[in-house]
C-alpha positions as CSV (number, residue, x, y, z in Angstrom):
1,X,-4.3,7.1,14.4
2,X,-7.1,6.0,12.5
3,X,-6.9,3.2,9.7
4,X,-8.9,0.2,8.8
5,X,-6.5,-2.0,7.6
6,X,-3.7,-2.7,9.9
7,X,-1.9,-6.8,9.8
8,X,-2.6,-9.2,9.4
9,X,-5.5,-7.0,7.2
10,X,-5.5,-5.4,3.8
11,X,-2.5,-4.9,1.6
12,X,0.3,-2.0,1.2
13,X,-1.8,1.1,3.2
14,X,-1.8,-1.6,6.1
15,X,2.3,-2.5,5.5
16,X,2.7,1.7,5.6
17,X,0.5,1.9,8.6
18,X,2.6,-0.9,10.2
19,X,5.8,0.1,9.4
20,X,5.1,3.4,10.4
21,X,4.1,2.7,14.0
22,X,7.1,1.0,15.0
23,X,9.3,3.7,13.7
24,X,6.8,6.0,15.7
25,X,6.8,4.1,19.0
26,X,11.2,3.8,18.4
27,X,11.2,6.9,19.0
28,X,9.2,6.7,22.2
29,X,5.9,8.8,20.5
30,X,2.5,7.9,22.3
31,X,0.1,5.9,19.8
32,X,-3.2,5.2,19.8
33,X,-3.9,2.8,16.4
34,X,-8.0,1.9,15.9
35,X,-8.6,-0.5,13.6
36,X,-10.8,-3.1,12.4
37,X,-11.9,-6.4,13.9
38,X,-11.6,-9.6,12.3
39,X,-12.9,-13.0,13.3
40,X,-10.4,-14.3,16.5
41,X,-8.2,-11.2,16.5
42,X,-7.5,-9.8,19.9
43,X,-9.7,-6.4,20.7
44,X,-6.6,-5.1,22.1
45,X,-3.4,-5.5,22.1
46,X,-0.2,-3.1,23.7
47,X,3.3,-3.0,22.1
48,X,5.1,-0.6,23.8
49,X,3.8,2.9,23.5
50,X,1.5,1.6,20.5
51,X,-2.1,0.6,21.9
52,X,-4.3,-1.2,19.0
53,X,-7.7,-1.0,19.7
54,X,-10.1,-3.8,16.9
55,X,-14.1,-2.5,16.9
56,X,-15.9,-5.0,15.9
57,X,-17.2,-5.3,12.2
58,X,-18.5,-7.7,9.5
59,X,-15.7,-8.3,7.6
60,X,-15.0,-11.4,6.2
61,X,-11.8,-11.7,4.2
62,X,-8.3,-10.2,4.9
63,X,-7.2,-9.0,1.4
64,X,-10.5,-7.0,0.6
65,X,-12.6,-5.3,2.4
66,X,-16.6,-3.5,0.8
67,X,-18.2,-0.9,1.5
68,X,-21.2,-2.3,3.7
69,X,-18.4,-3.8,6.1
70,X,-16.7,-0.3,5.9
71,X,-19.9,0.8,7.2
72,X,-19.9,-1.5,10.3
73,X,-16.6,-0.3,11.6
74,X,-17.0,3.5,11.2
75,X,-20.3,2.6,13.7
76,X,-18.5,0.7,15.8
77,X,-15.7,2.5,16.5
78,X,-17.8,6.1,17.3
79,X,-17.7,4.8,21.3
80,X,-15.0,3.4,21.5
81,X,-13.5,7.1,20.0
82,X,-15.7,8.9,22.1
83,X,-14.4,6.5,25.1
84,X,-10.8,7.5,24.5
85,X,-11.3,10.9,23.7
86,X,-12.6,11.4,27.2
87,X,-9.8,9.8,28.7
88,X,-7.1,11.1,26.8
89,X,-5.9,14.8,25.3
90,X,-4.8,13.9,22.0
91,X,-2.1,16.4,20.1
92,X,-2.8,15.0,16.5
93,X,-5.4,12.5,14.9
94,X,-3.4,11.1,12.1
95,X,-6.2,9.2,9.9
96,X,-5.2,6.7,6.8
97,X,-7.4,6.8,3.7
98,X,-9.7,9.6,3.4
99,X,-12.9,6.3,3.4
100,X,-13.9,5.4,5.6
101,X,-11.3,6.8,8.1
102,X,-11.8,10.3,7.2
103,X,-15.6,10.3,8.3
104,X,-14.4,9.3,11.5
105,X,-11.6,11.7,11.9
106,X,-14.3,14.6,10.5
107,X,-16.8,13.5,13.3
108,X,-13.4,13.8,16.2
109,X,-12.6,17.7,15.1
110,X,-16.4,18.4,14.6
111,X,-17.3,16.8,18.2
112,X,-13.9,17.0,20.2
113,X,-11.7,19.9,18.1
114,X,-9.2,17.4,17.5
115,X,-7.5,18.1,14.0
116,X,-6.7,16.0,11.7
117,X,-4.2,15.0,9.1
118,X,-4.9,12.1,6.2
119,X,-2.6,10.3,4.2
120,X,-4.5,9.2,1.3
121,X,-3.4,5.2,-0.1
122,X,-5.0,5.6,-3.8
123,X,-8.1,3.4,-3.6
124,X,-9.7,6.3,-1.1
125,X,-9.1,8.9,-4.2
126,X,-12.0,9.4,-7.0
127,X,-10.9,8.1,-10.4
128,X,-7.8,6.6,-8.8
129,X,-9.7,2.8,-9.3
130,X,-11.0,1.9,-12.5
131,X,-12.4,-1.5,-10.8
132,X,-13.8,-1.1,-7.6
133,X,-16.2,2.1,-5.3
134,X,-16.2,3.9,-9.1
135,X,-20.0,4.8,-8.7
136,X,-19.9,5.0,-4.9
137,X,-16.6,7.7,-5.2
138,X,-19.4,9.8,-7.8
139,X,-22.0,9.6,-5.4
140,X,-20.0,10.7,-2.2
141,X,-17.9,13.3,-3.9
142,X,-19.3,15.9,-1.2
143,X,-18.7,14.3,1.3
144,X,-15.2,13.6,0.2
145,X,-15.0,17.3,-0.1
146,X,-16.1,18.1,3.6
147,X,-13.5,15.6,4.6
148,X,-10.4,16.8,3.0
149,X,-11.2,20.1,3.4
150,X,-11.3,19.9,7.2
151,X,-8.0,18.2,7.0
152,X,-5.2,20.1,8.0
153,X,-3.1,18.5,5.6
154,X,-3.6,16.0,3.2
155,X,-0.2,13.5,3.0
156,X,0.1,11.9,-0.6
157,X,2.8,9.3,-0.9
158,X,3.2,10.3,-5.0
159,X,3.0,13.2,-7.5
160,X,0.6,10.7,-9.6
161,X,-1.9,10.8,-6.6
162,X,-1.8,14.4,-5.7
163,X,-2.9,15.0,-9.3
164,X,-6.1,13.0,-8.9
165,X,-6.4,14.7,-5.5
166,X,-6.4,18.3,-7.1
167,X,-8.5,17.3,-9.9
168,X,-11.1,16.3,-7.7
169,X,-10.4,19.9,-5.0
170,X,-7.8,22.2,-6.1
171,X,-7.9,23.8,-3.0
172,X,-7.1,20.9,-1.0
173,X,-3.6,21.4,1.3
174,X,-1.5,18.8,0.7
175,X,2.3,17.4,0.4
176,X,4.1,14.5,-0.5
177,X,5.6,12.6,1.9
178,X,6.6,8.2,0.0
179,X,5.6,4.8,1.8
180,X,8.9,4.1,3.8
181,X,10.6,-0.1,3.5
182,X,12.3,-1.3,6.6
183,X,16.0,-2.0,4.8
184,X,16.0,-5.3,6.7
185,X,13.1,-6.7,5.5
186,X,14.9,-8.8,2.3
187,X,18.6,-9.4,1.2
188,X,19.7,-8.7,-1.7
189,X,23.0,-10.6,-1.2
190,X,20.9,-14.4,-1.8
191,X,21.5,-16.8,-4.1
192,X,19.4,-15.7,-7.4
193,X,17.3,-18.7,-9.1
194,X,16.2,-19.0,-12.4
195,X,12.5,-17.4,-11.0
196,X,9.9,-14.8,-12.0
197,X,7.7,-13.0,-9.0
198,X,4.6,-11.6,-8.9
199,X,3.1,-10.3,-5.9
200,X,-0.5,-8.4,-5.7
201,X,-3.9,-8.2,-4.5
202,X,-5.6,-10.1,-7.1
203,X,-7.5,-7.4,-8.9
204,X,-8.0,-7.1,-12.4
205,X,-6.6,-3.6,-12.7
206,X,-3.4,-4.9,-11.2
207,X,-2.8,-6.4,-15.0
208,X,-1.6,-9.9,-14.3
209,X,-3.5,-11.2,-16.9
210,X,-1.8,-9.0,-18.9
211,X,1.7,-10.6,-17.7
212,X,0.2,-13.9,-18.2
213,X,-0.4,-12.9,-22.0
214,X,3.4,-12.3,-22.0
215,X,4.6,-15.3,-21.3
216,X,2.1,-16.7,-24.2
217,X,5.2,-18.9,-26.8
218,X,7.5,-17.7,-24.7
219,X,10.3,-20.4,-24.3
220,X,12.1,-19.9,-21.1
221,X,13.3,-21.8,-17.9
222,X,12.1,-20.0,-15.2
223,X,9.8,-21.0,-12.8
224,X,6.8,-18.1,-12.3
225,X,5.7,-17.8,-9.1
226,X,2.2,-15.6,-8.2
227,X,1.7,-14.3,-4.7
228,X,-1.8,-13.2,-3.5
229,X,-5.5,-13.6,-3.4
230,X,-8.8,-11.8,-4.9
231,X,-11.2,-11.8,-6.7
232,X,-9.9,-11.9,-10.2
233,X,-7.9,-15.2,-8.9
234,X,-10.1,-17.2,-10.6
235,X,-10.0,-15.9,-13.6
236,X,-6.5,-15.6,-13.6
237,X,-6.2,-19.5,-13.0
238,X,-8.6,-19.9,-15.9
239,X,-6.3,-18.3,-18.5
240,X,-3.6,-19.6,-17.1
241,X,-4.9,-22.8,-17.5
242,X,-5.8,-22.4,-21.3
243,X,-2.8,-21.3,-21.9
244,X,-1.0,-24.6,-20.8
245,X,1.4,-22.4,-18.8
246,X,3.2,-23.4,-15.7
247,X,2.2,-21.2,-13.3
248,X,2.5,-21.6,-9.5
249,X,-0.1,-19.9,-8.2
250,X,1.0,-19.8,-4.2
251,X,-2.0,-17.9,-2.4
252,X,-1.8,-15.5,0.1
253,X,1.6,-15.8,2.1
254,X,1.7,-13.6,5.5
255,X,3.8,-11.0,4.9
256,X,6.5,-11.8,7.5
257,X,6.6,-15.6,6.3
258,X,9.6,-17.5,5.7
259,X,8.4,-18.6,2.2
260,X,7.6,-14.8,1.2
261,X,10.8,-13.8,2.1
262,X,12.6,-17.2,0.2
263,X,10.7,-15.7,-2.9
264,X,11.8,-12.3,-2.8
265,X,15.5,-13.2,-2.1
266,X,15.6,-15.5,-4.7
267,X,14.2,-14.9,-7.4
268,X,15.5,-12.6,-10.5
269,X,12.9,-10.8,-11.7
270,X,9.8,-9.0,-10.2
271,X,7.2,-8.0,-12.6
272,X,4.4,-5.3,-11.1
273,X,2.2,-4.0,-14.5
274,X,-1.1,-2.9,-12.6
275,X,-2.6,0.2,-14.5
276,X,-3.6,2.0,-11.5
277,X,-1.1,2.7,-8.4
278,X,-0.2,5.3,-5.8
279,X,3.0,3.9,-4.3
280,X,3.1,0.6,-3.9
281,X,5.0,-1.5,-1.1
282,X,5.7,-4.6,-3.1
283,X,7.5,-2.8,-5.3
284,X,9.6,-1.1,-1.9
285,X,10.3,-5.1,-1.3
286,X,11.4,-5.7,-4.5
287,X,13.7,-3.0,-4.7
288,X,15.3,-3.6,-0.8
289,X,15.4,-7.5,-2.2
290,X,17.4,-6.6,-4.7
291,X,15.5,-7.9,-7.9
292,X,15.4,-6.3,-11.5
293,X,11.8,-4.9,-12.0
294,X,9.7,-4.8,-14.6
295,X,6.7,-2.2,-14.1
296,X,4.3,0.6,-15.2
297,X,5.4,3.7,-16.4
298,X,2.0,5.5,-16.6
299,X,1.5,5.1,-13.0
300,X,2.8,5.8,-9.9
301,X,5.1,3.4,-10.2
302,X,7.5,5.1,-12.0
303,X,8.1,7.4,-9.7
304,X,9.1,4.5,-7.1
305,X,11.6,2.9,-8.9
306,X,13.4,6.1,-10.7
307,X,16.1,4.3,-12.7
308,X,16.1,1.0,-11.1
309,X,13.5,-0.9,-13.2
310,X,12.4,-1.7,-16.4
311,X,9.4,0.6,-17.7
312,X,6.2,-0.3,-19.8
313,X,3.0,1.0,-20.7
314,X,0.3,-0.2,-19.0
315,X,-2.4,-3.3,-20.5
316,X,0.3,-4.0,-23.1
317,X,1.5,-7.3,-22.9
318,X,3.8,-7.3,-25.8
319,X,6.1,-4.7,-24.3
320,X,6.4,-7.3,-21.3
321,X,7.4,-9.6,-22.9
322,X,9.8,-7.6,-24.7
323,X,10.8,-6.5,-21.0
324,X,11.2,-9.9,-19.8
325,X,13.7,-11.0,-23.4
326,X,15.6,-7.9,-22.4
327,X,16.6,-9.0,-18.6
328,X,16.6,-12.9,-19.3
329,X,19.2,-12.4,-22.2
330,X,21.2,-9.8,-20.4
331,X,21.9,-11.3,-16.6
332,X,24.3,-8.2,-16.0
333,X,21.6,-6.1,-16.4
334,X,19.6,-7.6,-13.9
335,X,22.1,-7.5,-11.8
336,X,22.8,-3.9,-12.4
337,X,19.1,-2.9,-12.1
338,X,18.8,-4.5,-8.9
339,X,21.7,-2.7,-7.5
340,X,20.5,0.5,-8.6
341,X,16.6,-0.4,-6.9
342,X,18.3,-1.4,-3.8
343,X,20.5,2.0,-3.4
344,X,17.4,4.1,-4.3
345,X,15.3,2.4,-1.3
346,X,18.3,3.1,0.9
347,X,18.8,6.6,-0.1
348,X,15.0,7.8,-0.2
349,X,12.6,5.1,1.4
350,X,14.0,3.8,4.9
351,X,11.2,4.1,7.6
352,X,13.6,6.1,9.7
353,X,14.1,8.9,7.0
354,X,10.2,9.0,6.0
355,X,8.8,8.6,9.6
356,X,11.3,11.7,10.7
357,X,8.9,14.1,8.1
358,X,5.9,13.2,9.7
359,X,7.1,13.4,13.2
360,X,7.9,16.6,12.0
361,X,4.1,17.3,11.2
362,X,3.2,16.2,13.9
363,X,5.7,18.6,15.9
364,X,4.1,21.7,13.9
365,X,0.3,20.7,14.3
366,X,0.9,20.3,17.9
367,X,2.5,23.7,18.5
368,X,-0.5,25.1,16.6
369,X,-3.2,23.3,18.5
370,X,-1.5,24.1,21.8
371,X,-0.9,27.6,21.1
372,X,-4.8,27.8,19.9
């Protein structure tokens, strides 16, 4: 398994990645996880059949990670791949976001004839992104083609995606298979305070600004609380603080924290607007946690939550705040929404149902490869 981000690094590909694994290695499967170096992390570490192997590279935050530093893993990891693929007779090279991890996993079946499947996170997609690799996506567009093409399947956790994947290469093989929640993770059954929660990578895509707008002469009693670093934190701050609003801007909280999990289990409503997403994991943790939602419904997001959240359009901050009027004033319907969330997370998203599909994958492509 190839992926760059894997905790305490990057954001909800690194939660699927993690959460993935230790359904894998449950059910006794042999995994080999490279990933990413980072200041005083261990180069290796062993957790029952899971081996992570860190290369080296130049990275120097956890929540974001550019290009050039993208660059210095994908060398450093070459021998330490070419190492392991002379010692072991791998079945399957399951890779996570088509860059960087893709070139690697294109240089294993080119070099070694070791096939490979992707699952591709949303920021790895061209025109997924409106803020970040826009121009870099344009200008490697070929060699996005090579990659996916020499996929044997291309795994796309949303419908929303796989559009922007067959825009880019219709011909591309792929299926959806969601992001999986461990059911464990948050209670639903806490104590609710009179709290809002946001939680994201501070981009300005994600549209907490737009949020922020929101709660412009809005008279309420809850205390807001945002969850996450970036680089559009400062600005962020900024208008918060030209706003007068009362904000608590809490940073980056490790995701297995006490304090992360108190916010989640306590708070009433979780509002996600970004205007760009595949399928993401905070809102999974809302939705286990139990909390009425308030998110996009232009994005992939809609398709995470079904029936279980409150929809808006995208940039508009005037329908969020109409959102937020409609669950403050109506408490039964937050508790009703969150019941709803929480049932569909049982029903659809537990790590044991999602990882049983792609052990089944992996099952097929191993037949193949063996019988070839």
């Amino acid at each position: 398994m190839l992926c760059y981000e894997y905790p305490p690094l990057g954001g909800g590909g690194s939660k699927v990645v993690d959460g993935l694994t230790r359904e894998l290695i449950s059910h006794e499967l042999e995994v080999d996880l490279v990933t990413m170096g980072f200041k005083d992390l261990p180069s290796f570490e062993h957790k029952n059949t899971l081996s992570v192997f860190r290369v080296k590279s130049a990275r120097l935050r956890k929540t974001i990670c550019t290009w050039p530093e993208m660059i210095t893993y994908i060398l450093s990891s070459i021998p330490v791949l070419i190492k392991l693929c002379k010692q072991n007779n791998y079945c399957i090279n399951h890779t996570h976001f088509i860059f960087p991890d893709g070139v690697l996993a294109y240089f294993l079946k080119k070099f070694y004839k070791i096939p490979y499947i992707i699952t591709a996170h949303g920021s790895d997609v061209p025109g997924y992104n409106p803020d970040r690799f826009k121009i870099l996506h344009k200008l490697l567009i070929p060699l996005w083609r090579l990659i996916t093409s020499n996929a044997e399947l291309i795994i796309i956790p949303s419908e929303n995606l796989n559009q922007l994947v067959k825009k880019v290469s219709k011909n591309n093989r792929t299926t959806i298979i969601p992001n999986g929640i461990d059911l464990n993770k948050f209670s639903p059954n806490m104590k609710r305070e009179n709290k809002i929660l946001v939680v994201t990578r501070m981009f300005e895509r994600k549209g907490v600004q737009y949020f922020i707008q929101a709660l412009l002469g809005f008279n309420h009693n809850l205390k807001v609380n945002i969850v996450g670093e970036g680089p559009y934190l400062k600005t962020l701050k900024v208008l918060a603080a030209e706003s007068k609003l009362n904000i608590n801007f809490v940073g980056n909280l490790d995701n297995e924290s006490k304090e992360l999990r108190g916010l989640y289990e306590t708070s009433k409503i979780f509002v996600f607007t970004s205007e760009a997403e595949n399928f993401p994991v905070v809102l999974l943790e809302a939705m286990i946690a139990g909390l009425a939602i308030i998110t996009t419904n232009d994005t992939g997001c809609a398709e995470v939550v079904g029936d279980g959240a409150v929809l808006v359009n995208s940039k508009n901050s005037i329908a969020i705040k109409e959102a937020l009027l409609k669950l403050i004033n109506n408490p039964d319907l937050c508790t009703k929404l969150g019941k709803i969330a929480r049932k569909r997370a049982e029903d659809l998203f537990s790590w044991e149902t999602v990882a049983k599909k792609y052990i089944h994958l992996y099952s097929q492509f191993c037949q193949n490869n063996l019988h070839n």
